[in-house]
FIDREN-968159 format. One record per residue: residue number from 1; x, y, z of N, C-alpha, C in turn. Coordinates in steps of 0.02 Angstrom, whole numbers, plus 50000, padded with zeros to 5 digits. Example, Ala and Ser with C-alpha at 12.3 -4.5 7.8 and 13.67 -1.06 7.14 Angstrom:
! residues 2
PT  nr   n_u   n_v   n_w  ca_u  ca_v  ca_w   c_u   c_v   c_w
PT   1 50660 49716 50390 50615 49775 50390 50660 49835 50390
PT   2 50642 49888 50354 50684 49947 50357 50645 50002 50394
END
This chain:
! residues 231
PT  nr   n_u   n_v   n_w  ca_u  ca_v  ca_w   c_u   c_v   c_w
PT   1 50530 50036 51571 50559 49970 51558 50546 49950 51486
PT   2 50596 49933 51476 50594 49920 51377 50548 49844 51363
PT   3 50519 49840 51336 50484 49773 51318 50510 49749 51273
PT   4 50527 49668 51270 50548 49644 51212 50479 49593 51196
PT   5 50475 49606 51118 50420 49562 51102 50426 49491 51110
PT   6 50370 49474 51107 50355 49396 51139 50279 49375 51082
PT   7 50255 49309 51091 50186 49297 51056 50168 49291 51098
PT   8 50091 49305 51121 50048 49277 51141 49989 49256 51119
PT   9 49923 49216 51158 49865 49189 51125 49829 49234 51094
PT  10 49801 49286 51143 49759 49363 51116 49798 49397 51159
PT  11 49762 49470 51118 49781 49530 51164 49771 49544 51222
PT  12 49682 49550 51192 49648 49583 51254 49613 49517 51315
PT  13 49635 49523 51356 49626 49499 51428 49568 49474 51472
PT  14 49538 49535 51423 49468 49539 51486 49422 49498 51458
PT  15 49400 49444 51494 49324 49383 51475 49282 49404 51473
PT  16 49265 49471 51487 49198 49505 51472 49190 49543 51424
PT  17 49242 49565 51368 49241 49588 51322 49297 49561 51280
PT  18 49275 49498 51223 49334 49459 51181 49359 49513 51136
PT  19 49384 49485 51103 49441 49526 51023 49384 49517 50983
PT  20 49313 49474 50958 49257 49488 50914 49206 49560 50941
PT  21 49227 49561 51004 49186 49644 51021 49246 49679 50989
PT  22 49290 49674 51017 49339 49753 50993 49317 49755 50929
PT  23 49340 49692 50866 49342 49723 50825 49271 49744 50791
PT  24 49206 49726 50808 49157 49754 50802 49159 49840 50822
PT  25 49183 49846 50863 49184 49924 50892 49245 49969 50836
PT  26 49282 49946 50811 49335 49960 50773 49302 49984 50696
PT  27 49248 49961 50675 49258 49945 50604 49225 50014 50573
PT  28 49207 50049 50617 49175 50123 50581 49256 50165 50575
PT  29 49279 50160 50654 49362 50200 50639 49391 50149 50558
PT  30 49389 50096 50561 49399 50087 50487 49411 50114 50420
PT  31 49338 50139 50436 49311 50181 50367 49355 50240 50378
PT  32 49330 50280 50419 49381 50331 50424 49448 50344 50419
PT  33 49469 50285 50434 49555 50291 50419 49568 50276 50321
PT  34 49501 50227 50289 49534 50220 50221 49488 50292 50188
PT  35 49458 50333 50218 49460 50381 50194 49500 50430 50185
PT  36 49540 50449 50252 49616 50477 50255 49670 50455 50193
PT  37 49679 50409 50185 49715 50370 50156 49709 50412 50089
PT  38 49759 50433 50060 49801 50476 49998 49776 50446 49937
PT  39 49825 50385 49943 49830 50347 49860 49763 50325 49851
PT  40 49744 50333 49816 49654 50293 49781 49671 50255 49736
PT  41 49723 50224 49699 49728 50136 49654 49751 50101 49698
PT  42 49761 50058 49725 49793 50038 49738 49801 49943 49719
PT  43 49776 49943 49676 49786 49890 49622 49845 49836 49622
PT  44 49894 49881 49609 49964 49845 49584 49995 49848 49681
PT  45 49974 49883 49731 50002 49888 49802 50016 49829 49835
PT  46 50064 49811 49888 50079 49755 49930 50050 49815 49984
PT  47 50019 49783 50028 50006 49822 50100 50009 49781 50157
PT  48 50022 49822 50197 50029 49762 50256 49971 49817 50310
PT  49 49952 49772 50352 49924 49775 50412 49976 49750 50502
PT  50 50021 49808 50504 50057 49806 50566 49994 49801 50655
PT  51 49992 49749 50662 49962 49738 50686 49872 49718 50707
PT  52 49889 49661 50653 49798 49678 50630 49756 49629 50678
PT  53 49761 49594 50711 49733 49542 50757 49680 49513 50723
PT  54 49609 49508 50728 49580 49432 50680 49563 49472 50603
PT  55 49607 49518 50574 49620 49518 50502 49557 49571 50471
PT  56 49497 49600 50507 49480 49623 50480 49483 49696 50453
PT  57 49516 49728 50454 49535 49779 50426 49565 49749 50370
PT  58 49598 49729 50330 49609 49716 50256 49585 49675 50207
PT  59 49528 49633 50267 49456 49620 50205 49429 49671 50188
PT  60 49391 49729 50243 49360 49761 50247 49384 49829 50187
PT  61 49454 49830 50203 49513 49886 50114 49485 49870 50065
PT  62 49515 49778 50058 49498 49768 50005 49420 49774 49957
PT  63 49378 49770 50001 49309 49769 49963 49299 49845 49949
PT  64 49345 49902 49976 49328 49970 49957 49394 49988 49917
PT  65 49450 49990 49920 49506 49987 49869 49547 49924 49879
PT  66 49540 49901 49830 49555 49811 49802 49639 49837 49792
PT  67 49676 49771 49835 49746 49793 49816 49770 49721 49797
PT  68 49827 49723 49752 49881 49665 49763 49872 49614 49790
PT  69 49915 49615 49849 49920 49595 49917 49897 49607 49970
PT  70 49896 49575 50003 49891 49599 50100 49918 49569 50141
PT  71 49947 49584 50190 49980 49536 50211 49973 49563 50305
PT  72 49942 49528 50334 49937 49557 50417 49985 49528 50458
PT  73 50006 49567 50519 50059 49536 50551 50040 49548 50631
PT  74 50037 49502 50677 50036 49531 50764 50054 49469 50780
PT  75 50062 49504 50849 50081 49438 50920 50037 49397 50928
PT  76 49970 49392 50921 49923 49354 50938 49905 49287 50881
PT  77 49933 49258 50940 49939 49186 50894 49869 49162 50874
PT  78 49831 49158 50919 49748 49126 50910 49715 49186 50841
PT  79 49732 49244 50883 49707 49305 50845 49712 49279 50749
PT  80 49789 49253 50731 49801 49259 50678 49772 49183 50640
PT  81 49745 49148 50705 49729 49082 50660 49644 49101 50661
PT  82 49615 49140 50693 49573 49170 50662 49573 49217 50577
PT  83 49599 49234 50592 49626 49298 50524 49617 49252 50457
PT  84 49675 49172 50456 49660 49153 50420 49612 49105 50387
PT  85 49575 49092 50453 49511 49052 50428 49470 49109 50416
PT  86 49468 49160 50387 49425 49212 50361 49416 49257 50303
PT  87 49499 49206 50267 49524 49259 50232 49486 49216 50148
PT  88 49453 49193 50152 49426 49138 50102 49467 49155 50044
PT  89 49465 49186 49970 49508 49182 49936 49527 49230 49915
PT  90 49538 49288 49961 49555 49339 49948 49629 49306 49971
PT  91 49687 49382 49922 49757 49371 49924 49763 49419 49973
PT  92 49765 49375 50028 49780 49385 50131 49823 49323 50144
PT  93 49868 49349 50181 49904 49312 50214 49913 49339 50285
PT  94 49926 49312 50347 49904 49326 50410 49983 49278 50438
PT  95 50019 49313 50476 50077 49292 50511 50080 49316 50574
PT  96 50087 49270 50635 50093 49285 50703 50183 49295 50693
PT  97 50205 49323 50701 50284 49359 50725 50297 49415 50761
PT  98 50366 49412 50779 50411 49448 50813 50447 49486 50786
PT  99 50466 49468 50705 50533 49473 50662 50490 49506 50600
PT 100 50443 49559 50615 50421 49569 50548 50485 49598 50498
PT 101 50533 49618 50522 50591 49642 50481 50620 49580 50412
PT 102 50593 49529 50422 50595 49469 50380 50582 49485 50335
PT 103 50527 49523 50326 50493 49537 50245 50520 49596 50208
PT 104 50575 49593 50237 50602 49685 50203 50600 49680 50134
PT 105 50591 49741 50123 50577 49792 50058 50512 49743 50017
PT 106 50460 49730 50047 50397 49681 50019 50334 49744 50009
PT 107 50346 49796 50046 50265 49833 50058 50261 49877 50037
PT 108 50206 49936 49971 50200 49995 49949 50159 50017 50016
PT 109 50136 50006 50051 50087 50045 50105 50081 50003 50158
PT 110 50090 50014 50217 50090 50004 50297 50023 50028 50310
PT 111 49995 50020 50372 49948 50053 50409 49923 50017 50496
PT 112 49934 50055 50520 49921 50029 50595 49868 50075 50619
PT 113 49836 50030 50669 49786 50068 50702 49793 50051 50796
PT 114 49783 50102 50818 49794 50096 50900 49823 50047 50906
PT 115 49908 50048 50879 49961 49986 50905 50013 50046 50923
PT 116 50022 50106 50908 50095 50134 50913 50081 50160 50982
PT 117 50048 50152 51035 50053 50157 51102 50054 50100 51139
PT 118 50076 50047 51121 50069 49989 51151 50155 49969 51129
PT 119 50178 50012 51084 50257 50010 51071 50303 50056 51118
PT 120 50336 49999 51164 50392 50031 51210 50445 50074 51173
PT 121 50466 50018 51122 50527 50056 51074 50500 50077 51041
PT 122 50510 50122 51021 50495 50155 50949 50520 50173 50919
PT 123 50602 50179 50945 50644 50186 50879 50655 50103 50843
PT 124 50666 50063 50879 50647 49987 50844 50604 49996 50807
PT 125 50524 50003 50809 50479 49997 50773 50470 50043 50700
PT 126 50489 50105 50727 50512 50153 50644 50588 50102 50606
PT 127 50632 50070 50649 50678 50043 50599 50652 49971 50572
PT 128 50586 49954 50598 50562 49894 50570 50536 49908 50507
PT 129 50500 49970 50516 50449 49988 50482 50471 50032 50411
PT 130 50550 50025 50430 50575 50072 50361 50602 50012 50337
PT 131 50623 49926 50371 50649 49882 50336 50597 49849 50274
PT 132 50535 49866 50300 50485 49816 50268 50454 49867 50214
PT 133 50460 49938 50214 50434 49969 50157 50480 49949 50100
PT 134 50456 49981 50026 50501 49991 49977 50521 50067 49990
PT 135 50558 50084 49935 50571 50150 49924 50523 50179 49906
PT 136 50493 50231 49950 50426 50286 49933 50378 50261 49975
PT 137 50383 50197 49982 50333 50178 50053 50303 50215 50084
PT 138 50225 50199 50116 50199 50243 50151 50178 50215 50220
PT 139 50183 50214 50276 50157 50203 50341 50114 50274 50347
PT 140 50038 50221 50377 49989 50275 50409 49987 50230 50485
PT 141 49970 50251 50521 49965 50265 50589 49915 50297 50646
PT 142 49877 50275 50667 49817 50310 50719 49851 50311 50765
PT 143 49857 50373 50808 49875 50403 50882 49842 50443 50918
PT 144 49801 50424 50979 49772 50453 50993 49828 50471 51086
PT 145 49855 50552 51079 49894 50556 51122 49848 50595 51178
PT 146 49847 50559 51232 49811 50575 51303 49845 50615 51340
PT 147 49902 50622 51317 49935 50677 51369 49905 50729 51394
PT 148 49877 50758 51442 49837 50829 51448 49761 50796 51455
PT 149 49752 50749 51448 49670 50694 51448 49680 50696 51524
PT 150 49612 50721 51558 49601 50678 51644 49595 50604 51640
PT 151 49589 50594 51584 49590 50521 51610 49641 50467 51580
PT 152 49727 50491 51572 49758 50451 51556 49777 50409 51597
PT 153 49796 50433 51663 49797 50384 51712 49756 50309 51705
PT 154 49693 50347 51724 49639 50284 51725 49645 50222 51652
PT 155 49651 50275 51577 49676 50235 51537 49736 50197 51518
PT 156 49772 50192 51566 49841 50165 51572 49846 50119 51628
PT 157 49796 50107 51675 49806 50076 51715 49763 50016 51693
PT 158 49698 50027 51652 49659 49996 51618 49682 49944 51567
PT 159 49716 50000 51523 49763 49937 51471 49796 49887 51505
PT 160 49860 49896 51554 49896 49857 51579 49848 49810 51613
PT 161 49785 49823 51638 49754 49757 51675 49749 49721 51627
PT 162 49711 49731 51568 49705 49680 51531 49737 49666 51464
PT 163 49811 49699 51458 49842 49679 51394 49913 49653 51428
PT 164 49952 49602 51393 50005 49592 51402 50060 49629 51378
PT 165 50063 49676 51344 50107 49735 51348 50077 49812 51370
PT 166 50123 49838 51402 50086 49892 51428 50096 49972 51389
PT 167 50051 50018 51407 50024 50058 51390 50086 50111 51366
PT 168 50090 50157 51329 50139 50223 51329 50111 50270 51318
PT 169 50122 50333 51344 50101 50393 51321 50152 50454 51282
PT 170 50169 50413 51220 50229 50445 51172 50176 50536 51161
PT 171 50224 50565 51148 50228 50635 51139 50216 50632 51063
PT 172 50176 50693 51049 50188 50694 50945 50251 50701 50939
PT 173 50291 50754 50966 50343 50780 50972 50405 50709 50967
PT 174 50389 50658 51013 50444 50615 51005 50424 50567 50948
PT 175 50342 50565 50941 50332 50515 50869 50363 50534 50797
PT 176 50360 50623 50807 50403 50638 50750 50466 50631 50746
PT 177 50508 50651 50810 50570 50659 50789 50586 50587 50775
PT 178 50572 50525 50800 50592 50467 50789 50591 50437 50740
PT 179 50507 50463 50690 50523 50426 50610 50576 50478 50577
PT 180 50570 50534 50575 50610 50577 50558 50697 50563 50573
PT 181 50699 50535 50610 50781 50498 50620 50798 50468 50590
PT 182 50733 50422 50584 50762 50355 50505 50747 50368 50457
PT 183 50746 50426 50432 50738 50460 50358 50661 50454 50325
PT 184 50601 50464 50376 50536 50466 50360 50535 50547 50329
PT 185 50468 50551 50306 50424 50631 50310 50398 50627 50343
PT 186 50377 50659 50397 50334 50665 50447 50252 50690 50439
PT 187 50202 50682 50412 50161 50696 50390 50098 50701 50455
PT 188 50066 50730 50484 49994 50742 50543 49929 50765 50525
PT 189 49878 50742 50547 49825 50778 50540 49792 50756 50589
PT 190 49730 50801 50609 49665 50777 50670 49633 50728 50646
PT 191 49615 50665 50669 49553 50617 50657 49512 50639 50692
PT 192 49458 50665 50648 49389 50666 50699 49331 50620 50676
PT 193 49298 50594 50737 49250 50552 50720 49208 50567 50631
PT 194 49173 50531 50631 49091 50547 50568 49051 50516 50607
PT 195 49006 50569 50621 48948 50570 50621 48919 50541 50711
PT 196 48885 50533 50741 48884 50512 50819 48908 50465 50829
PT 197 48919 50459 50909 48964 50415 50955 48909 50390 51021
PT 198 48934 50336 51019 48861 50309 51055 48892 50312 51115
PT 199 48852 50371 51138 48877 50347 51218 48809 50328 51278
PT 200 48772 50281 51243 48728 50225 51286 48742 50211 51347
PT 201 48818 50168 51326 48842 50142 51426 48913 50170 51415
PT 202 48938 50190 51450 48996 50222 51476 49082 50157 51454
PT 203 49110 50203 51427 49178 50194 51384 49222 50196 51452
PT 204 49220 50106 51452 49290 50105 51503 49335 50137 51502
PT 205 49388 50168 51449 49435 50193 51427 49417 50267 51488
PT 206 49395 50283 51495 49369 50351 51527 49337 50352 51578
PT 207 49364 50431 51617 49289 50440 51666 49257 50463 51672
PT 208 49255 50502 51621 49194 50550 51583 49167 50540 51508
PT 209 49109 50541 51501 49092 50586 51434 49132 50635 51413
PT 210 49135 50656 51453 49183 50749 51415 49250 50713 51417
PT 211 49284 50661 51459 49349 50660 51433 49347 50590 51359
PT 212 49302 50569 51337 49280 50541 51294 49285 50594 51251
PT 213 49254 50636 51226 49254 50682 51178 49319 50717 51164
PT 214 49381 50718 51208 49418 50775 51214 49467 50731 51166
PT 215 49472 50658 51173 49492 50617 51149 49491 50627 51074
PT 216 49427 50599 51087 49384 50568 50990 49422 50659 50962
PT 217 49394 50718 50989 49397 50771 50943 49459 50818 50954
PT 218 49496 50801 51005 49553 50852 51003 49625 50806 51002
PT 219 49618 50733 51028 49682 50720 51051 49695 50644 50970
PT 220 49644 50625 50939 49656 50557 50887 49679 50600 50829
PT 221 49736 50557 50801 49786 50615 50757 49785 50547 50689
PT 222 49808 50531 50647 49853 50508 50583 49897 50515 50574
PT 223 49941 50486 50592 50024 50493 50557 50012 50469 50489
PT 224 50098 50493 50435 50084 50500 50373 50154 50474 50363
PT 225 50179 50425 50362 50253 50420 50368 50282 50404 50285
PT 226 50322 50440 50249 50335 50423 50184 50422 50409 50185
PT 227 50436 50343 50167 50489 50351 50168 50521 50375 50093
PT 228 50580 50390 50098 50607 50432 50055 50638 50381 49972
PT 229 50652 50390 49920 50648 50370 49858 50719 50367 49861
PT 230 50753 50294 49839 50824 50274 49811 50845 50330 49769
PT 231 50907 50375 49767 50917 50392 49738 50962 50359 49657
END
């Protein structure tokens, strides 16, 4: 069933774990993703944050490569009036929308993190995402595909309890051909953790340790999406 976007207050659902835990749990994958990350000036860059909920991932850029702009965008309305009581005077701007296609041709660099499985369409979302680059634009992307995981089930039934859009289990295979339709490069690599993973108390997401690991080290990928230069 196709989802059409909507706003809501927050994402995540569950009263026993708010959006200030997630993004506490988030902020080491952080690091790791602006290590991935190609361009090292990024000075003169507009970037956006496709889906950033209370904003910290592009404070957190900026204090390690200082850009331009920033500009974050999600459904979560509360989420984003957090974002901007945080953004003190750094050049952040934080927008709850539906219509990110509004800002076309505004962004040298995209980057999403665990949102492109929570996208029904995805050919919508690659044609959003090629409206709002410039020419040469870059979208990065975290995917971690469970397909072949024992525990996608359990992680799919999990999301949907407590998120208001539900879960997908896109194929690499269809993540490529789809930016690749709207005139992307298709760019992949493995994300693997740095350094240990605390496994203290047991990762809802799972029902194992071992299917925890199979995750973090065989199945979390980077997309590299470049769109192509005006001729």
């Amino acid at each position: 069933m196709m989802q059409k976007d909507k706003l809501y207050d927050v994402w995540w659902q569950n009263r026993a774990e708010g959006e200030q835990q997630m993004e506490e749990r988030h902020k080491k994958g952080w690091q790791e993703v602006i290590n991935l990350i190609q361009e090292q000036d990024l000075s003169s860059m507009s970037v956006l944050d496709f889906g950033c909920n209370q904003g910290g991932f592009l404070r957190y850029l900026y204090q390690t490569k200082p850009f331009k702009e920033g500009f974050g965008i999600d459904l979560a309305q509360q989420s984003i009036e957090i974002a901007n009581s945080r953004k003190g005077d750094l050049p952040l701007t934080y927008v709850a929308t539906t219509t990110p296609e509004q800002f076309a041709g505004k962004f040298d660099l995209a980057v999403s993190q665990a949102v492109i499985y929570l996208i029904n369409d995805l050919k919508t979302h690659a044609w959003k995402v090629k409206q709002l680059l410039k020419p040469g634009g870059v979208y990065y992307a975290t995917y971690t595909d469970l397909n072949g995981n024992p525990s996608l089930r359990h992680f799919t039934e999990w999301i949907n309890q407590n998120s208001p859009v539900e879960s997908n289990a896109h194929t690499l295979d269809f993540l490529a051909e789809t930016f690749a339709a709207e005139g992307f490069q298709v760019e992949i690599q493995r994300r693997k953790p740095q350094g240990f993973i605390d496994i203290s108390s047991k990762d809802s997401c799972y029902l194992s340790i071992a299917d925890q690991m199979k995750a973090a080290y065989e199945q979390a990928y980077i997309f590299r999406f470049v769109l192509a230069e005006k001729e």
